[in-house]
C-alpha positions in Angstrom: 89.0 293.5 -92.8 89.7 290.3 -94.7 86.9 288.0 -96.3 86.4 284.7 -94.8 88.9 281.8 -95.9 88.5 280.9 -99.4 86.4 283.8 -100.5 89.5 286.0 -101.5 89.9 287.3 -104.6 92.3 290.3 -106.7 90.8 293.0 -109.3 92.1 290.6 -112.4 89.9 287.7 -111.1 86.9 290.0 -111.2 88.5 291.0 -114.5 88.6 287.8 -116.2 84.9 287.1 -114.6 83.5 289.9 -116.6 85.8 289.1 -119.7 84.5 285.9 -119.9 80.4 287.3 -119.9 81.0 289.9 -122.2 82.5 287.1 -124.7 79.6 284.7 -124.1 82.2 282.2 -122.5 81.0 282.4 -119.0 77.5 280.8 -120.2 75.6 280.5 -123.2 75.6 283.7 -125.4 71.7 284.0 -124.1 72.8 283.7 -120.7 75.5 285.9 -120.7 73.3 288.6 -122.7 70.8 288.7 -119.7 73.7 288.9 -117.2 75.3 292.0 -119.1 71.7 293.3 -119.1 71.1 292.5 -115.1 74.7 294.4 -114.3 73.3 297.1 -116.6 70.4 297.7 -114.3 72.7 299.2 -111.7 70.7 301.4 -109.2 73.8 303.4 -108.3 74.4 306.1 -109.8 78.0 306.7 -108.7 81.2 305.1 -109.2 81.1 303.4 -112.9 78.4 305.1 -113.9 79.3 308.8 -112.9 82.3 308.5 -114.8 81.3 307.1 -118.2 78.3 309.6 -119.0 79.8 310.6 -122.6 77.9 310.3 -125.6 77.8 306.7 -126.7 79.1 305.0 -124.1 77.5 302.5 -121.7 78.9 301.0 -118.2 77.4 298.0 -116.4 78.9 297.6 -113.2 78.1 296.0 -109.6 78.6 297.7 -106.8 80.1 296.3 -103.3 80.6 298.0 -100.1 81.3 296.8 -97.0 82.6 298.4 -94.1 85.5 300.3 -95.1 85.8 298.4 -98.7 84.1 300.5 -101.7 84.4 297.8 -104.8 83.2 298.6 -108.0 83.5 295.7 -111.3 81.9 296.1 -114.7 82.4 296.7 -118.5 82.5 300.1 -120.7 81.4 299.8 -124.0 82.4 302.6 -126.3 80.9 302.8 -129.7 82.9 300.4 -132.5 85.4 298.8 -130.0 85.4 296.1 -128.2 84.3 296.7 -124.2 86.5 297.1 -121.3 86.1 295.1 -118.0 87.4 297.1 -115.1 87.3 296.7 -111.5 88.7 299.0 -108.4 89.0 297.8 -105.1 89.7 299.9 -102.3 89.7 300.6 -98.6 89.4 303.4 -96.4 91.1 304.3 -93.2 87.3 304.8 -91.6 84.2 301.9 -91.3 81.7 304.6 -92.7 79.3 303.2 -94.8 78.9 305.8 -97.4 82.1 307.7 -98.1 81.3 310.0 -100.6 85.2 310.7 -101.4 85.7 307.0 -101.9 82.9 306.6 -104.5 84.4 309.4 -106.7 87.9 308.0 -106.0 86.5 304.4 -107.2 84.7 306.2 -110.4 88.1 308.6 -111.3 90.7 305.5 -111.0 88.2 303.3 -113.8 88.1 306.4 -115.7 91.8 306.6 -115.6 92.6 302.9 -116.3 89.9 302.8 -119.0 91.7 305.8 -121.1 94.8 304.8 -120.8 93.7 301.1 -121.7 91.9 302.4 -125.0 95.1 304.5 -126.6 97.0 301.0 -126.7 93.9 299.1 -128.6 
């Protein structure tokens, strides 16, 4: 499944979208507070937010599934460093909507990246 012409976009766009906010250069440092905040109110508790549950540590992600695509973009914020944007894309073979094995797949692969990001800061 492709998006419609000129709506495509890669992991490090959604990346640099969320870099941006979380540096108060997407906005105004007010406006990108309350947009941290909004993607802090996630209602799912899967993905992101299954993953990062240790002490300390906050995730504020969005959530996007369509079809067979299970996206997941957001920041970590571990205590005394700076936070991590992250996004996984993916796609699966079937058009369910909920795919449980996906979601945990989506959650495990941030986890991954985010670890292995934090032991070269």
């Amino acid at each position: 499944m492709r998006p419609p012409a000129g709506i495509e976009y890669q992991a490090s766009d959604l990346v640099d979208i969320l870099s941006f906010i979380w540096e108060d250069h997407a906005a105004t440092p007010s406006q990108c507070s309350f947009m941290r905040h909004v993607l802090g109110q996630q209602t799912w508790g899967h993905r992101f937010a299954e993953v990062f549950t240790y002490p300390g540590v906050q995730s504020a992600a969005k959530t996007r599934s369509l079809a067979a695509l299970s996206h997941e973009t957001g920041g970590i914020s571990h205590p005394d460093e700076p936070p991590i944007a992250a996004a996984v894309l993916t796609q699966s073979a079937r058009r369910e909507r909920t795919i449980l094995l996906s979601n945990t797949v989506v959650g495990q692969i941030a986890r991954h990246c985010v670890r292995s990001y934090r032991q070269v800061l």
